[in-house]
C-alpha positions as CSV (number, residue, x, y, z in Angstrom):
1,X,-57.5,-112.6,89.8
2,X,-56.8,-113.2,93.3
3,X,-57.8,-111.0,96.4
4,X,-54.1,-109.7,97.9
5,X,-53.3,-108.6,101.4
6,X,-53.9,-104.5,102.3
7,X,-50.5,-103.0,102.9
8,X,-52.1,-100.6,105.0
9,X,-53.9,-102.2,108.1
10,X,-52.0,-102.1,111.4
11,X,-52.1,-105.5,114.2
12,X,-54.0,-103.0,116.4
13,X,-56.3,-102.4,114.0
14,X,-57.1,-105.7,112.8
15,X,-57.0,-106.8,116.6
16,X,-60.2,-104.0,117.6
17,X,-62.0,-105.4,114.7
18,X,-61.7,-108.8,115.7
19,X,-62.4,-107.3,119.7
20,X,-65.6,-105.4,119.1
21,X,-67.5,-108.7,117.1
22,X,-69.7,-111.0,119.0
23,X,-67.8,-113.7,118.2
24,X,-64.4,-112.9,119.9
25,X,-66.5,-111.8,123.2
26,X,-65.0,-112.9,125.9
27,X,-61.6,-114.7,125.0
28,X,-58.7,-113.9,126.9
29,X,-56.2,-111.3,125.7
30,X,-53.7,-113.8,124.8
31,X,-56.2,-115.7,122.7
32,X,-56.9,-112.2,120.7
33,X,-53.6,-111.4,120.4
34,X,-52.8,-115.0,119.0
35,X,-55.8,-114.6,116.6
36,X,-54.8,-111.3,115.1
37,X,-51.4,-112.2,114.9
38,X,-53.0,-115.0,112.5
39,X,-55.0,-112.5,110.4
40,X,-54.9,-111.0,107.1
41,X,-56.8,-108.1,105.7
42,X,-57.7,-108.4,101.7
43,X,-58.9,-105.7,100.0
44,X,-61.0,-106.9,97.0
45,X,-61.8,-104.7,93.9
46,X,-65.4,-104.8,92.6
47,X,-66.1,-108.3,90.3
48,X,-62.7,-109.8,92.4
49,X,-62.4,-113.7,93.3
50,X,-62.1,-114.2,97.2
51,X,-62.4,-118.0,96.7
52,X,-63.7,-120.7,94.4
53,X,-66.3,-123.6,94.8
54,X,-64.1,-127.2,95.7
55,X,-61.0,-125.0,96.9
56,X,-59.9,-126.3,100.3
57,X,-61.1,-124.2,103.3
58,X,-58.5,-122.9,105.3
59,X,-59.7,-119.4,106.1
60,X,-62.7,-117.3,108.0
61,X,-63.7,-114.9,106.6
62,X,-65.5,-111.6,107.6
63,X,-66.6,-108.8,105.3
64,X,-65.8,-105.0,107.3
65,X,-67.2,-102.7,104.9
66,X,-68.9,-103.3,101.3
67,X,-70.6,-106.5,100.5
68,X,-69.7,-110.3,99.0
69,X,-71.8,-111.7,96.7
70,X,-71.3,-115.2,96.5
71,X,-72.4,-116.9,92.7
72,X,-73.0,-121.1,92.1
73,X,-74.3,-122.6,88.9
74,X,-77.2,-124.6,89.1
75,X,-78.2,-128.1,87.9
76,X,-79.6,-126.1,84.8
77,X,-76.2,-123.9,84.0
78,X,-77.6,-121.0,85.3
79,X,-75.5,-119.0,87.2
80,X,-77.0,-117.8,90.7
81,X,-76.1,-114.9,92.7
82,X,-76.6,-114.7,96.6
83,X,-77.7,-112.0,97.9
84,X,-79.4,-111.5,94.6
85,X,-78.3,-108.8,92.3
């Protein structure tokens, strides 16, 4: 199953998130505003798919509370969690 977009998250907030991290530091307001306007909150529910290995990338992602666990299978079949669980 598929991570959806939050119904609940306002443009302002999504904007301060995106404001107060280290990697949005100094861009102009325009630039921030432009950003946000181009963001998307998903709200994931515990064991949910955010994205599969060989999709096409054509998101950033950043994780605001909780964590992401990302999983590969090895050479071997075994299936390999990072962070480990």
């Amino acid at each position: 199953m598929r991570a959806k977009p939050a119904e609940t998250d306002s443009w302002g907030q999504r904007r301060e998130i995106l404001r107060s991290h280290y990697l949005f530091e100094g861009l102009e307001p325009s630039v921030l505003d432009r950003l946000t306007d181009l963001s998307v909150t998903r709200r994931l529910a515990p064991g949910e798919t955010l994205f599969v290995k060989g999709e096409e990338g054509d998101a950033l992602y950043g994780v605001i509370t909780g964590r992401v666990i990302i999983t590969v299978t090895s050479d071997t079949g075994k299936e390999v969690a990072y962070p480990s669980t």
